[in-house]
C-alpha positions in Angstrom: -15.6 -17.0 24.7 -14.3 -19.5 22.2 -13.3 -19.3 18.8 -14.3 -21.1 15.9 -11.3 -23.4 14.7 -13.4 -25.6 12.1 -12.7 -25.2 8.3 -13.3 -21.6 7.1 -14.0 -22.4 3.3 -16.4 -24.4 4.3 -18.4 -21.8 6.3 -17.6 -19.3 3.2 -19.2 -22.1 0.4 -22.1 -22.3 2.9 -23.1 -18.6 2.5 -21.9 -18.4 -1.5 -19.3 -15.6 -0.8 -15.7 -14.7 0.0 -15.8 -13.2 3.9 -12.5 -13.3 4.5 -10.2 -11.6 1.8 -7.8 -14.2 0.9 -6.8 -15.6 -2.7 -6.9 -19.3 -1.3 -10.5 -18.5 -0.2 -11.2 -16.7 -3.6 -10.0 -19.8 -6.1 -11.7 -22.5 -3.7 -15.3 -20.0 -3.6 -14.5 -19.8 -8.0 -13.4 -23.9 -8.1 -16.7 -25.0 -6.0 -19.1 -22.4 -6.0 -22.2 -24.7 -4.6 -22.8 -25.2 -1.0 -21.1 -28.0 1.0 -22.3 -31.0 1.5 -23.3 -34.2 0.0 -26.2 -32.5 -2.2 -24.1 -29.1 -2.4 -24.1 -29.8 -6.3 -28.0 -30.2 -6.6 -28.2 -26.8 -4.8 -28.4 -23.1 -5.5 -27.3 -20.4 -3.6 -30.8 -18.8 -4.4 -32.8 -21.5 -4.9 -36.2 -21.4 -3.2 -37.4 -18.5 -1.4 -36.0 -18.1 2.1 -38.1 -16.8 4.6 -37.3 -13.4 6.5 -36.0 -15.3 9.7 -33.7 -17.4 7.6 -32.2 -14.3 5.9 -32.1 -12.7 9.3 -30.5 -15.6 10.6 -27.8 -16.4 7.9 -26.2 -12.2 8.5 -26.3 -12.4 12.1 -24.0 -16.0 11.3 -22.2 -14.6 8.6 -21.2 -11.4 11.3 -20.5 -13.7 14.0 -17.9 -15.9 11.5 -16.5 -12.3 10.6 -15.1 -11.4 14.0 -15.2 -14.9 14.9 -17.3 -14.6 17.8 -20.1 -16.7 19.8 -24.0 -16.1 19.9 -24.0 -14.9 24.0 -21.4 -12.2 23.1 -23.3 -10.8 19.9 -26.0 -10.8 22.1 -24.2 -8.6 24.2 -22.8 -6.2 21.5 -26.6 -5.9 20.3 -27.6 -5.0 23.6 -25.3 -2.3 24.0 -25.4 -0.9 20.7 -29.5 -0.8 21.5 -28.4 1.6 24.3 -26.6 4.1 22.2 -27.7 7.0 20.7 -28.0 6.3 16.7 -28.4 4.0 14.4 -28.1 0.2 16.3 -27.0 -1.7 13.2 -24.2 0.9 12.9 -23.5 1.0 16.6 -23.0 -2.7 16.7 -21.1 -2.9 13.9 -18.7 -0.1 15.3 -18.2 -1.7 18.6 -17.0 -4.8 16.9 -14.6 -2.7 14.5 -13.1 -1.8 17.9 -12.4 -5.3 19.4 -8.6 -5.7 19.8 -8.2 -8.5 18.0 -10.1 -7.0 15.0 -7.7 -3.7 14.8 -4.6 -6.0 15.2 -6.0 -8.1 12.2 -7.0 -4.2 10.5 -3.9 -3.0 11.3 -2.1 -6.1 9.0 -0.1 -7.8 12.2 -2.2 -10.8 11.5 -3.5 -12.5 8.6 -7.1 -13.4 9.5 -8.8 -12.8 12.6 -8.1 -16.2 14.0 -4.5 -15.3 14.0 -5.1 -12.0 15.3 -6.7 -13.8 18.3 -4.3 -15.7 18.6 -1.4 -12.8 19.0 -3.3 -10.9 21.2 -4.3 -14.1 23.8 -0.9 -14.9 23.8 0.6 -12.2 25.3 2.0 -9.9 21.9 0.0 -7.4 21.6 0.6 -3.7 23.7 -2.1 -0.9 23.7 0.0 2.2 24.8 2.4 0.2 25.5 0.2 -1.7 28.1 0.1 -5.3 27.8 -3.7 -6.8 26.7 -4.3 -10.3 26.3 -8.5 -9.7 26.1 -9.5 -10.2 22.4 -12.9 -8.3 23.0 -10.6 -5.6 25.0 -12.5 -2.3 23.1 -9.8 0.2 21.3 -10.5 4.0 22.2 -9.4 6.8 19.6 -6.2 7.9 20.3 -4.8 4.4 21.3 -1.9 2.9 20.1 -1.8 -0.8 19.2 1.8 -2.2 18.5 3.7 -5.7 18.7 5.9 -6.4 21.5 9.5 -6.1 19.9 10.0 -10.1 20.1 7.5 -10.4 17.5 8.1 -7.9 15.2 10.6 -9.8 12.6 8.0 -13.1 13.1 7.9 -14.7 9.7 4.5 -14.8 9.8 3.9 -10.9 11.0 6.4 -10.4 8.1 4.4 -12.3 5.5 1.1 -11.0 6.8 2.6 -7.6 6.6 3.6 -7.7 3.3 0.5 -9.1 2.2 -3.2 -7.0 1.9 -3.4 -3.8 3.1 -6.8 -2.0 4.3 -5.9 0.9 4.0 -8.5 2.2 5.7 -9.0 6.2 7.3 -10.0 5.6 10.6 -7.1 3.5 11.3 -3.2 5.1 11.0 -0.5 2.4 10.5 2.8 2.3 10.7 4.7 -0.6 9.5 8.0 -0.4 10.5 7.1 0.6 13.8 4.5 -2.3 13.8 2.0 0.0 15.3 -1.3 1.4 14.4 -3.6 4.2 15.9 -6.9 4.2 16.0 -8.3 7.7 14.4 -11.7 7.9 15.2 -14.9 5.3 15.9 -15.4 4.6 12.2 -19.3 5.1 10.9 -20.5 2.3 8.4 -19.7 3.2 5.6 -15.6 2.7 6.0 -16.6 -0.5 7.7 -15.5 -3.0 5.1 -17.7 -5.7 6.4 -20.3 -7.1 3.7 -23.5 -7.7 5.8 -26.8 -6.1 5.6 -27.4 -5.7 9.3 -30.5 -3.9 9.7 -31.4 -7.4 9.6 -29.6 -8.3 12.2 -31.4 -5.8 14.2 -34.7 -7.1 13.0 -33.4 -11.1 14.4 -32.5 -9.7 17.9 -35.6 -7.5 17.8 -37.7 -10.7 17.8 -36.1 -12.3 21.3 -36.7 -9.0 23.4 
C-alpha cells in the first residue's frame, strides 16, 4: 500500500484540528485556523450543516491520515474487526494500534508515522530480534520492537527520542535500549487517537 507524502498541515487545516502532535503543526492550525484553499477564509469549520455521510466520511479520512493508510486496507481492518468478538469500532481501532510502524512511531523511534514507515520499510526495525520490513506487520503482546544497533545514535532517532513521549500503559519503553514491549492489546480508551469511530462503523456499514 502507499503512503501519503503530500503536505500534512494542509490535510490537518482541512479537518480544523491538530492530528498529529507536533508544535509546528500546532502554531500553523493557531496562525491559519480556516480551511485551505482559495475561499478557506470565507469558510467555517462548522458552517452549514453536514450531512451524516459527510461526517461519516470526514473520520474514516481523518483515521486513514492518522496511520497513514489507503481506503482498500481500512477496508480490510473493518472487515476483520467486524469478525471479532466486541465492540468493531474498538476492534478496528486496536488492530491499527498494533501495526508495526505505529508502535515504532508509539514507542518514540520516529517522529511521525511517516518516518516510522520509513524505518521500518527500510530495513531498521527488529521484532524479537527478527528483522520486519512490513509496516502493517501486527505486534503481538509480549513482542519486543527495538532498532538495529546502526541506528540507534541516528540524529534523527536521537531528536525524536528526546522529543514527546506517550507515555502510554500498554506499551513498555526503554530508551537506552531503544526497545519497547508491547503489554497488552490496548482497549479504546488508552488509544490516544481523536476520532469518533462508531461512525466509521456506520460508513462501512452502508457498502456491505
Amino acid at each position: 500500500m502507499g503512503s501519503y507524502h503530500g503536505p500534512k498541515a494542509r490535510v490537518q487545516r482541512r479537518f480544523g484540528e491538530v492530528l498529529i502532535p507536533r508544535a509546528k503543526y500546532q502554531r500553523i492550525i493557531e496562525k491559519r485556523g480556516y480551511p485551505p484553499g482559495d475561499h478557506g477564509k470565507e469558510k467555517s469549520f462548522r458552517s452549514g450543516r453536514r450531512s451524516d455521510y459527510g461526517l461519516q466520511l470526514s473520520e474514516k479520512q481523518k483515521l486513514s491520515f492518522i496511520f497513514n493508510i489507503r481506503e482498500r486496507q481500512m477496508r480490510r481492518y473493518y472487515m476483520r474487526a467486524v469478525r471479532q468478538p466486541g465492540n468493531t469500532g474498538a476492534n478496528m481501532l486496536a488492530l491499527l494500534e498494533r501495526r508495526l510502524d505505529n508502535m515504532v512511531y508509539r514507542s518514540g523511534f520516529a517522529a511521525t508515522i511517516w518516518a516510522a514507515r520509513q524505518l521500518v520499510t527500510h530495513g531498521h526495525i527488529l521484532v524479537n530480534g527478527q528483522r520486519v520490513d512490513l509496516p502493517s506487520f501486527s505486534v503481538i503482546p509480549g513482542q519486543m520492537i527495538s532498532i538495529v544497533e546502526k541506528m540507534r545514535q541516528n540524529p534523527h532517532v536521537v531528536e525524536s527520542m528526546d522529543g514527546q513521549v506517550f507515555n502510554l500503559a500498554y506499551l513498555k519503553v526503554d530508551k537506552d535500549a531503544r526497545a519497547s514491549t508491547l503489554n497488552y492489546v490496548p482497549p479504546r480508551e488508552e488509544i490516544p487517537v481523536p476520532v469518533q469511530e462508531q461512525l466509521i462503523v456506520e460508513f462501512y456499514n452502508r457498502l456491505t
